[in-house]
N, CA, C and O atoms as a Tinker XYZ file with bonds, in Angstrom:
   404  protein
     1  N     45.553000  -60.265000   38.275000    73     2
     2  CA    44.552000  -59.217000   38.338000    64     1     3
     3  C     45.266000  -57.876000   38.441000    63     2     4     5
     4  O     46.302000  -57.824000   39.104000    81     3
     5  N     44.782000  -56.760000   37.822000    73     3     6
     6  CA    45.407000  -55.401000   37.869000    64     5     7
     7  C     44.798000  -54.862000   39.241000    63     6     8     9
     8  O     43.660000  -55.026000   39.680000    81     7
     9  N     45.573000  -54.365000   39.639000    73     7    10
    10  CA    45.375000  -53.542000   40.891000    64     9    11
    11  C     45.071000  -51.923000   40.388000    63    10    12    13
    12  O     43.967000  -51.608000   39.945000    81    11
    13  N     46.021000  -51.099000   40.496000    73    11    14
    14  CA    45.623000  -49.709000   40.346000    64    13    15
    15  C     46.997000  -49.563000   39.013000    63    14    16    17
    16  O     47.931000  -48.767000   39.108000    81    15
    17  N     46.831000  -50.347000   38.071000    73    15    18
    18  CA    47.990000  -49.935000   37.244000    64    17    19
    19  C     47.129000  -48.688000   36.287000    63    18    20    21
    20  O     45.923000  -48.443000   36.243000    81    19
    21  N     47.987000  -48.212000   35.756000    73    19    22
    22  CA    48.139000  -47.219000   34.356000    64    21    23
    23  C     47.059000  -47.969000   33.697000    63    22    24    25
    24  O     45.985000  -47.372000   33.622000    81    23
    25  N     47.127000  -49.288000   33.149000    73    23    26
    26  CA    46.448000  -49.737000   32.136000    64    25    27
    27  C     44.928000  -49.467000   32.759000    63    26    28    29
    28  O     44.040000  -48.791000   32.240000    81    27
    29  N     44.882000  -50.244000   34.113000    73    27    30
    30  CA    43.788000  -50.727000   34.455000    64    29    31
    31  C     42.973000  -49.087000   35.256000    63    30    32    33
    32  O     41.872000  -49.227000   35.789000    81    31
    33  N     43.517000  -47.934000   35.245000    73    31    34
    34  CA    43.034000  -46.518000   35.921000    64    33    35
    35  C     42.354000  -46.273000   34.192000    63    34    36    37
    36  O     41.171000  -45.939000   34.121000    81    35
    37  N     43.021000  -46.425000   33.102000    73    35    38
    38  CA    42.881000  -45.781000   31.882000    64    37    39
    39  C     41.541000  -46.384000   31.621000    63    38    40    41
    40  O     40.556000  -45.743000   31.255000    81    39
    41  N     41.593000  -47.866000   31.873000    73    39    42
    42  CA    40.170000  -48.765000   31.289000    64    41    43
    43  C     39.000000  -47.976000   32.407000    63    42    44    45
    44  O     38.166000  -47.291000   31.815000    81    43
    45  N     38.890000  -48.008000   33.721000    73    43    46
    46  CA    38.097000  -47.331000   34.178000    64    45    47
    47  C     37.404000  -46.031000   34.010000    63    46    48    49
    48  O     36.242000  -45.706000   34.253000    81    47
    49  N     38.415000  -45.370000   33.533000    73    47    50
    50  CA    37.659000  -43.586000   33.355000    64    49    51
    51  C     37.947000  -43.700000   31.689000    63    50    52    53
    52  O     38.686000  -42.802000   31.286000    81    51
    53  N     37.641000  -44.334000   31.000000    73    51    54
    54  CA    37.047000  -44.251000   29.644000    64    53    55
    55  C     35.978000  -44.031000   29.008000    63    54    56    57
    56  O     35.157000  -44.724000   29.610000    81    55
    57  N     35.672000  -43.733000   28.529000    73    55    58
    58  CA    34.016000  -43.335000   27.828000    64    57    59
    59  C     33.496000  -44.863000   27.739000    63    58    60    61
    60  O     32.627000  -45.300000   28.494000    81    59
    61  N     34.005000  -45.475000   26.927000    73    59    62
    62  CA    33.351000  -46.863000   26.593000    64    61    63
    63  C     33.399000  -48.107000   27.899000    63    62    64    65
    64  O     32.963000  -49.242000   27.706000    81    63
    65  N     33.933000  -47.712000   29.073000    73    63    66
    66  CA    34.191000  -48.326000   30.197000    64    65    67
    67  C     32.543000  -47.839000   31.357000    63    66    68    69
    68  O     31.903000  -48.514000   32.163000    81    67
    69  N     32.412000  -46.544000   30.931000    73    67    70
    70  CA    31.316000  -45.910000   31.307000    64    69    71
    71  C     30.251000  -46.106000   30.829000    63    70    72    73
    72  O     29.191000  -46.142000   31.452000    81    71
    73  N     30.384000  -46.239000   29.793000    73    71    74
    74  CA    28.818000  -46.566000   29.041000    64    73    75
    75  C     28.337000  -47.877000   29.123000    63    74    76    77
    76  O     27.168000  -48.220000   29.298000    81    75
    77  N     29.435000  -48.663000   28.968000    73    75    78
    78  CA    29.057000  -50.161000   29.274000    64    77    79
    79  C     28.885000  -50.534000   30.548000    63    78    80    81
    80  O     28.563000  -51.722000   30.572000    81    79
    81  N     28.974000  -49.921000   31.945000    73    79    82
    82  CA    29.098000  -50.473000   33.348000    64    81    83
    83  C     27.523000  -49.700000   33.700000    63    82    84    85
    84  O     26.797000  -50.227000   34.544000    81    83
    85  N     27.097000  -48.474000   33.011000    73    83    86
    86  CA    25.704000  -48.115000   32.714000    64    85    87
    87  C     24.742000  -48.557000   32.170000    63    86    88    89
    88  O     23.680000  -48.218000   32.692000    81    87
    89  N     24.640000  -49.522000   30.865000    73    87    90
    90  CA    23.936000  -49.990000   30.264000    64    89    91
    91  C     23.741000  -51.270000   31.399000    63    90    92    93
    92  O     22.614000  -51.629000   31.739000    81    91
    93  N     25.194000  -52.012000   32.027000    73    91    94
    94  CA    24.634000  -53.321000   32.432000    64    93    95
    95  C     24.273000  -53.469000   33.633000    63    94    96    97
    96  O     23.898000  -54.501000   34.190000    81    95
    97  N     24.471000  -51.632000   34.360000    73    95    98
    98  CA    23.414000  -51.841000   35.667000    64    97    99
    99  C     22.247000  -51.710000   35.372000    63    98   100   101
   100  O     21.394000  -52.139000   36.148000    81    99
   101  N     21.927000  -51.159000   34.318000    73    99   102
   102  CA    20.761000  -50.837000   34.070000    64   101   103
   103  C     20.281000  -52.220000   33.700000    63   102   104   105
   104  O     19.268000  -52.555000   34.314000    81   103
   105  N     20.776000  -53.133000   32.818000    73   103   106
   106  CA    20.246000  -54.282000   32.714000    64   105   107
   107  C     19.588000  -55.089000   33.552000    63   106   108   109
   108  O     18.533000  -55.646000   33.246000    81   107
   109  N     20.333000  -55.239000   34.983000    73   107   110
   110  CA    20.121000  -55.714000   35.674000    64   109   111
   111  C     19.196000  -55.088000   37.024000    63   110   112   113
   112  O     19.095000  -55.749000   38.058000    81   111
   113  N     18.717000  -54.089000   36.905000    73   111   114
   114  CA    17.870000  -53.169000   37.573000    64   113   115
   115  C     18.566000  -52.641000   38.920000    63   114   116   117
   116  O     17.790000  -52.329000   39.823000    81   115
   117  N     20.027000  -52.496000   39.170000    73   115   118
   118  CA    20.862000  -52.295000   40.054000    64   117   119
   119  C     20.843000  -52.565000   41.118000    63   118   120   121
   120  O     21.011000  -51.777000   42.049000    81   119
   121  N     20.586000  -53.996000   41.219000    73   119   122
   122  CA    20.424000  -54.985000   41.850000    64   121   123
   123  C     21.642000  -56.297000   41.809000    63   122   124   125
   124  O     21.969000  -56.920000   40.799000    81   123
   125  N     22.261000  -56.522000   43.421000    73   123   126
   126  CA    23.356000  -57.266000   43.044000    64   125   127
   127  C     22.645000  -58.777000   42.571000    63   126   128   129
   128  O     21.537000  -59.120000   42.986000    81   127
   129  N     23.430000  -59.563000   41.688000    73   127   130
   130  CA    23.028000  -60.491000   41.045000    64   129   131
   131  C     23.033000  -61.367000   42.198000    63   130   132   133
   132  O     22.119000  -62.142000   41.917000    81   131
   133  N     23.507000  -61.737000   43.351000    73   131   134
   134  CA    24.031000  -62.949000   44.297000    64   133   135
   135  C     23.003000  -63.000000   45.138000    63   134   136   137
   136  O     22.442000  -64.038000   45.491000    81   135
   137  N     22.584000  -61.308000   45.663000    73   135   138
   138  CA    21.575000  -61.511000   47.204000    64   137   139
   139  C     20.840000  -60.727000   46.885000    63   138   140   141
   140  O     20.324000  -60.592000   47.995000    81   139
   141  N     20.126000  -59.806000   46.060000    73   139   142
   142  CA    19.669000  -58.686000   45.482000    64   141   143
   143  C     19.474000  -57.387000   45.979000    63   142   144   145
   144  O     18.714000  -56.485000   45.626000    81   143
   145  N     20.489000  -57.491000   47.055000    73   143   146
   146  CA    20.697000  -56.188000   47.735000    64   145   147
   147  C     21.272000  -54.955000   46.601000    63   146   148   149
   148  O     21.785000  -55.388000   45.570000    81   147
   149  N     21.198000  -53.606000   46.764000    73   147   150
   150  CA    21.940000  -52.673000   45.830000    64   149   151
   151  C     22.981000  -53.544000   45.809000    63   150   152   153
   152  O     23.533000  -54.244000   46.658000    81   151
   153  N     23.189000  -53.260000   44.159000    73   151   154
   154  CA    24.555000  -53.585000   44.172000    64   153   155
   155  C     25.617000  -52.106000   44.061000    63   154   156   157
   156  O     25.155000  -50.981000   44.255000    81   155
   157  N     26.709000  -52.294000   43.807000    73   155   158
   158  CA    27.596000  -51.013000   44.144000    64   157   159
   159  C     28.915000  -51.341000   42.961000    63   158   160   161
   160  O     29.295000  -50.369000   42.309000    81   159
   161  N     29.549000  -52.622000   42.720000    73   159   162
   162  CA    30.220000  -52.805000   41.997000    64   161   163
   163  C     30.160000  -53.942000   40.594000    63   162   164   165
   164  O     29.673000  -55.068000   40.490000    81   163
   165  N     30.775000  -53.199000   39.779000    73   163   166
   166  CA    31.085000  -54.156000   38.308000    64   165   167
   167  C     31.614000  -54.916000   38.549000    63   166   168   169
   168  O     32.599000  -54.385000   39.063000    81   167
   169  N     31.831000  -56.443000   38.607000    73   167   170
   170  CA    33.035000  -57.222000   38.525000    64   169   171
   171  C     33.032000  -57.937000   37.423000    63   170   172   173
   172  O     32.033000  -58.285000   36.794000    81   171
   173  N     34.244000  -58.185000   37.152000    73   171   174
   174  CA    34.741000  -59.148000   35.712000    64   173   175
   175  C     34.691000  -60.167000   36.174000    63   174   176   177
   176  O     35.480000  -60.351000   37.102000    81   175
   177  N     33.617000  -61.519000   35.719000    73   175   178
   178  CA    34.007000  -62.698000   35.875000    64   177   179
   179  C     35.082000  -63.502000   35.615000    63   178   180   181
   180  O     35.358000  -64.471000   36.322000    81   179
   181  N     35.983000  -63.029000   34.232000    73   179   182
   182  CA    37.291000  -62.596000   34.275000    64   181   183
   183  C     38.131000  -62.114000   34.657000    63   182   184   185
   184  O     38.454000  -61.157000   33.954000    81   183
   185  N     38.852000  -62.297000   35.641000    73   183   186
   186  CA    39.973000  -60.835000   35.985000    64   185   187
   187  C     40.425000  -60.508000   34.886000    63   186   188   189
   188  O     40.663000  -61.127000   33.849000    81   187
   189  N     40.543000  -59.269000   35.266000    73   187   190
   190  CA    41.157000  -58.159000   34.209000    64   189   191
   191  C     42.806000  -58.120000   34.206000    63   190   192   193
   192  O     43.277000  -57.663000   35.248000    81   191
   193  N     43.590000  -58.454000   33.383000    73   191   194
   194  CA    44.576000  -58.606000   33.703000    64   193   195
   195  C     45.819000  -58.372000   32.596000    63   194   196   197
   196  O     45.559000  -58.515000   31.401000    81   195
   197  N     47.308000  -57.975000   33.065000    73   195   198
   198  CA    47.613000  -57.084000   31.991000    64   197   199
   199  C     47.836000  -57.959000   30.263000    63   198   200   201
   200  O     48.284000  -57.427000   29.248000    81   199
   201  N     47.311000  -59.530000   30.431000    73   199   202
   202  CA    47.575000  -60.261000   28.754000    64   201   203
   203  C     46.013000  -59.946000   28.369000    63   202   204   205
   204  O     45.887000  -60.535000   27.295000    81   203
   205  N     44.929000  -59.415000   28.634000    73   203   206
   206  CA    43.871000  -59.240000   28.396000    64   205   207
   207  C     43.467000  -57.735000   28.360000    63   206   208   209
   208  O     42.815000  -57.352000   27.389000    81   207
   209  N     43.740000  -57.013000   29.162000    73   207   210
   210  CA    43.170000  -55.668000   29.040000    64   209   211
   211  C     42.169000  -55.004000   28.147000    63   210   212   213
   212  O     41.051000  -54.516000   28.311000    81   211
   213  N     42.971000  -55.165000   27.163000    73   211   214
   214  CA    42.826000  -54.553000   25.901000    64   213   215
   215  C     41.682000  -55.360000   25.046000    63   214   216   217
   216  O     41.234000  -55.144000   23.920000    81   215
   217  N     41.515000  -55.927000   25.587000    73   215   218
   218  CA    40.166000  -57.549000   24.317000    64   217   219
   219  C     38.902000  -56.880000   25.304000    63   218   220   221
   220  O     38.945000  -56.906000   26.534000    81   219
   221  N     37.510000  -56.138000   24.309000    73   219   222
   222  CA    36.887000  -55.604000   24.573000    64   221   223
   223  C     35.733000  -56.905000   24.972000    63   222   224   225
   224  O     34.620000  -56.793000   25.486000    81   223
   225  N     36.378000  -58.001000   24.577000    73   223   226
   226  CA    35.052000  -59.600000   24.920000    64   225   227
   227  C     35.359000  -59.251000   26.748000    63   226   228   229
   228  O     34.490000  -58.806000   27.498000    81   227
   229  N     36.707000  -59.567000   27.140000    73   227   230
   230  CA    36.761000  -59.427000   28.469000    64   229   231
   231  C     36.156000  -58.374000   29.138000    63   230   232   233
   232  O     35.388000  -58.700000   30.043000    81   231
   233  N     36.344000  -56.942000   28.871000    73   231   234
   234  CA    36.467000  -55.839000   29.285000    64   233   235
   235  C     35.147000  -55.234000   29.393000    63   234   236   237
   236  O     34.742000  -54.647000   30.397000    81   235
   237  N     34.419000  -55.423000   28.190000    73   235   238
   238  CA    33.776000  -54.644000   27.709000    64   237   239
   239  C     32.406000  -55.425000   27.694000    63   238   240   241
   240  O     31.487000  -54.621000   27.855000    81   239
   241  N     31.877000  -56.961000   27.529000    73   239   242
   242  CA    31.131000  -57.690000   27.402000    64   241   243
   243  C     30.553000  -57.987000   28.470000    63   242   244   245
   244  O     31.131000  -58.416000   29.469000    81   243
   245  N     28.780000  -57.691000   28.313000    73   243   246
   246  CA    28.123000  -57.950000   29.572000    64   245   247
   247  C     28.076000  -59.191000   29.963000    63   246   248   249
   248  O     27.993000  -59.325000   31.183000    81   247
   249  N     28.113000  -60.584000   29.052000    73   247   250
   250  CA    27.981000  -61.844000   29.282000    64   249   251
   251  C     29.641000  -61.372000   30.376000    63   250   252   253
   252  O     29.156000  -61.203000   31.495000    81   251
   253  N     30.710000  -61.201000   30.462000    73   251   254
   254  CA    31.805000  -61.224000   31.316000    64   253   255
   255  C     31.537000  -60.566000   33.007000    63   254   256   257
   256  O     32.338000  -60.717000   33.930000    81   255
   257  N     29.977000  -59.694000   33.112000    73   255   258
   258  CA    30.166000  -58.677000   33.552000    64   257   259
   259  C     28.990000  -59.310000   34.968000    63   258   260   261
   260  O     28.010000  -60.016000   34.732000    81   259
   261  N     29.290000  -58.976000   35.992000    73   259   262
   262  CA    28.350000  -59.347000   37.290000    64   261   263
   263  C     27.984000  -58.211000   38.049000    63   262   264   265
   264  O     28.900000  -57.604000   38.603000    81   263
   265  N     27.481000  -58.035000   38.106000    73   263   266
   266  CA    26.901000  -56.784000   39.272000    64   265   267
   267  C     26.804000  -56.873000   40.969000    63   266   268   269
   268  O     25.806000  -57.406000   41.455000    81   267
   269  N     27.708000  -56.417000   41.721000    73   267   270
   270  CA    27.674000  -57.156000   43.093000    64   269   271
   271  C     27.555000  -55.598000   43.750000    63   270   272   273
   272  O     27.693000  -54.459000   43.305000    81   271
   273  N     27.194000  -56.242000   45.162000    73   271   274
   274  CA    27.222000  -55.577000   46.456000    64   273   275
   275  C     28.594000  -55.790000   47.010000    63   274   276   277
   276  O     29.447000  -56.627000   46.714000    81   275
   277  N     28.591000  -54.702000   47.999000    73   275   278
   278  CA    29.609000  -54.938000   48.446000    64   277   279
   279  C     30.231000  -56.178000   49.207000    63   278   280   281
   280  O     31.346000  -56.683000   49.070000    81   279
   281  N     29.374000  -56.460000   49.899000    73   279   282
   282  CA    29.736000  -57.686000   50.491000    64   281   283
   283  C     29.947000  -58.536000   50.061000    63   282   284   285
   284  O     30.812000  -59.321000   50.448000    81   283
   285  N     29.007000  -58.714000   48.821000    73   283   286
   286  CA    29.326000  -59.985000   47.476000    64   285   287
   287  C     30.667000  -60.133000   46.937000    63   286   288   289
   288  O     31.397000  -61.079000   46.641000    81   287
   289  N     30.744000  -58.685000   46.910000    73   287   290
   290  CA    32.156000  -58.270000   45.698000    64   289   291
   291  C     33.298000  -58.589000   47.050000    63   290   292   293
   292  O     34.439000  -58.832000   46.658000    81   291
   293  N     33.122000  -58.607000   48.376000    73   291   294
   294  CA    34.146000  -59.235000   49.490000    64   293   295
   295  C     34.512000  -60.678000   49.282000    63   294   296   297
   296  O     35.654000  -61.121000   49.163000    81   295
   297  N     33.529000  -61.262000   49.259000    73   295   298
   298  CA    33.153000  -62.785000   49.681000    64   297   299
   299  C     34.139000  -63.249000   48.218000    63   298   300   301
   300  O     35.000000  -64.128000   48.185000    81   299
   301  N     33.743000  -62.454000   47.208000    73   299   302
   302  CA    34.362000  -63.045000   45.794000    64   301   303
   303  C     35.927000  -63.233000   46.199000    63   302   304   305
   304  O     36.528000  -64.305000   46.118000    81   303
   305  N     36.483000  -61.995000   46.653000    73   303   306
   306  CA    37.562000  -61.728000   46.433000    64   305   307
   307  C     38.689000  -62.172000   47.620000    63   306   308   309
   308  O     39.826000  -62.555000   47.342000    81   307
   309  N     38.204000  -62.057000   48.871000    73   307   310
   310  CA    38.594000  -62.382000   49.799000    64   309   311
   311  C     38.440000  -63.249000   50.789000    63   310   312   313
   312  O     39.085000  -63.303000   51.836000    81   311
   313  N     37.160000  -64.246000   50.266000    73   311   314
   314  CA    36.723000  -65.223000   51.192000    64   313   315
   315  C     38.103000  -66.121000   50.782000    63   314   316   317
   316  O     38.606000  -66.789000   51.685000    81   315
   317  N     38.634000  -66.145000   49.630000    73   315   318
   318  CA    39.318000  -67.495000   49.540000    64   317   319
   319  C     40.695000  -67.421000   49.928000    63   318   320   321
   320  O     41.475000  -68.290000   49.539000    81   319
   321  N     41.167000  -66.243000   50.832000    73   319   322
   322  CA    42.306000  -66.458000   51.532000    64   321   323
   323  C     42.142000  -65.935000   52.957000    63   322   324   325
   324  O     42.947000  -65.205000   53.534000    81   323
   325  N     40.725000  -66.513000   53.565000    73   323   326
   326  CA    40.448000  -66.580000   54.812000    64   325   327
   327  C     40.156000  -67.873000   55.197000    63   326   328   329
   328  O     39.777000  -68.635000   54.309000    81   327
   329  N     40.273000  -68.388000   56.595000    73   327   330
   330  CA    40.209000  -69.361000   56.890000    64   329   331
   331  C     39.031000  -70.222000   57.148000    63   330   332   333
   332  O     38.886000  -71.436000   57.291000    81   331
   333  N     37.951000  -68.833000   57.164000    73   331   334
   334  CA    36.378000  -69.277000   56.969000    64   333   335
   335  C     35.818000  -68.714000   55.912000    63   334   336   337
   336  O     35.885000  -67.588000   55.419000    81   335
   337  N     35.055000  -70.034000   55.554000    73   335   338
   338  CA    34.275000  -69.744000   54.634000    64   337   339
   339  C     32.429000  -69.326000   54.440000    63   338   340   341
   340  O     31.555000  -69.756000   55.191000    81   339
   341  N     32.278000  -68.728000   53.667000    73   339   342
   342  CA    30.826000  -68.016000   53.969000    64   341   343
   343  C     29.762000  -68.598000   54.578000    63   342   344   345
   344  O     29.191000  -69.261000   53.712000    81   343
   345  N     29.180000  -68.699000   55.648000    73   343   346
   346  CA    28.066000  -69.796000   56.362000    64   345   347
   347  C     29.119000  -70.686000   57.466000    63   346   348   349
   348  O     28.559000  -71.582000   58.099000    81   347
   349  N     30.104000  -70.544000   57.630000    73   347   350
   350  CA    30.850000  -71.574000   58.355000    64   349   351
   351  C     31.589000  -70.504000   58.955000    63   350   352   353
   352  O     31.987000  -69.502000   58.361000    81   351
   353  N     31.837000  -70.920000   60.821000    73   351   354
   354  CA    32.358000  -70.457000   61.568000    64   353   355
   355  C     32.563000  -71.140000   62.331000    63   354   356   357
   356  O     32.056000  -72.255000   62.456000    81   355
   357  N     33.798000  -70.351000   63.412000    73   355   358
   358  CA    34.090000  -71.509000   64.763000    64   357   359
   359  C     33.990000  -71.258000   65.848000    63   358   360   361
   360  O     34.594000  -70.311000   66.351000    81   359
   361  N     33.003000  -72.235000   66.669000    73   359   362
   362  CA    32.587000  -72.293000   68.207000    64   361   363
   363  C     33.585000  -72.089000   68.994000    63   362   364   365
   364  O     34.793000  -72.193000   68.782000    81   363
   365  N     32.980000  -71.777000   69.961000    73   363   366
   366  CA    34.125000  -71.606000   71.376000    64   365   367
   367  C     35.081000  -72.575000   71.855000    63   366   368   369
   368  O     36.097000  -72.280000   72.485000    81   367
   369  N     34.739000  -73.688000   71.550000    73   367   370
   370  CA    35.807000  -74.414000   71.208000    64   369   371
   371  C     36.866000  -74.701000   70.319000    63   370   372   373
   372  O     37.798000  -75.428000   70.663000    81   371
   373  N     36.784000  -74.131000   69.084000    73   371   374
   374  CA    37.797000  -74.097000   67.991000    64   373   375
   375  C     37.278000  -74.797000   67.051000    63   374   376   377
   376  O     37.889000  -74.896000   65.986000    81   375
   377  N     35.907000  -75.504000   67.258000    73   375   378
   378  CA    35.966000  -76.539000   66.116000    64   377   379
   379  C     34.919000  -75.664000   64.832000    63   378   380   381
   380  O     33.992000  -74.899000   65.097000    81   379
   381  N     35.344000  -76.007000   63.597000    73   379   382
   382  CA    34.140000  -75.266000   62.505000    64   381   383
   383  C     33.227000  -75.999000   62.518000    63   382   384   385
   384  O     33.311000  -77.223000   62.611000    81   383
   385  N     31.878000  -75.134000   62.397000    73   383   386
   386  CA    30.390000  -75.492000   62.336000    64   385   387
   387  C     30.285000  -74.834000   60.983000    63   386   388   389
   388  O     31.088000  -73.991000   60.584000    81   387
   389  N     29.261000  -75.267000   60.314000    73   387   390
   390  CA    28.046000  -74.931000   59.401000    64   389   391
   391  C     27.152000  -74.145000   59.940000    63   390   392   393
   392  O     26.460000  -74.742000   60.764000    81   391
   393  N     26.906000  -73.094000   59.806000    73   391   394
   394  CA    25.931000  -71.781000   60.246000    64   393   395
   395  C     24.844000  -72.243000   59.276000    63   394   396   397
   396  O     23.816000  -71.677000   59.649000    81   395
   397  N     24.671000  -72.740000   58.577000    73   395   398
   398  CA    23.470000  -73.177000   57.425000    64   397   399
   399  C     22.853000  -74.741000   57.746000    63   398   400   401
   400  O     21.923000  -75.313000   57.180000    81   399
   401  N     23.266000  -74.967000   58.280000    73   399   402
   402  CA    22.373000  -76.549000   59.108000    64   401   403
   403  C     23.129000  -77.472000   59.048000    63   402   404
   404  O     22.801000  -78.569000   59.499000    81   403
């Protein structure tokens, strides 16, 4: 995944990077797709990454394209190198529970 490279600052403040992250909030009534809270960010169901960048299917294509909240756009990215996972936590004893039944 690109972090803050050259490639990946250039794809962001592009005209055609803009128009397309506009059209597909608008698609989606700017509403995150997961919990339908505002959403706030574009994400690539693809990472964006530097053997792809440039292929406008990845980049540029709303079928690639998700609309999240912030918290959504957390859970995507960072639930999976935490030790809990979303709905699951641990009691005062140490052991993990299911917060969802």
């Amino acid at each position: 995944m690109l972090k803050h490279t050259v490639e990946a600052k250039r794809l962001y403040k592009s005209a055609a990077w803009r128009k397309c992250r506009e059209s597909y909030i608008a698609k989606v009534h700017g509403l995150c797709e997961r919990c339908g809270e505002p959403g706030k960010i574009v994400h690539h169901k693809t990472h964006i990454d530097s053997e792809n960048i440039n292929d406008p299917m990845i980049t540029l294509n709303h079928n690639n394209l998700e609309y999240l909240c912030q918290t959504c756009h957390n859970r995507e990215h960072h639930e999976k190198y935490s030790p809990v996972r979303y709905g699951m936590a641990f009691d005062n004893d140490g052991n993990l529970i299911n917060l969802e039944g």
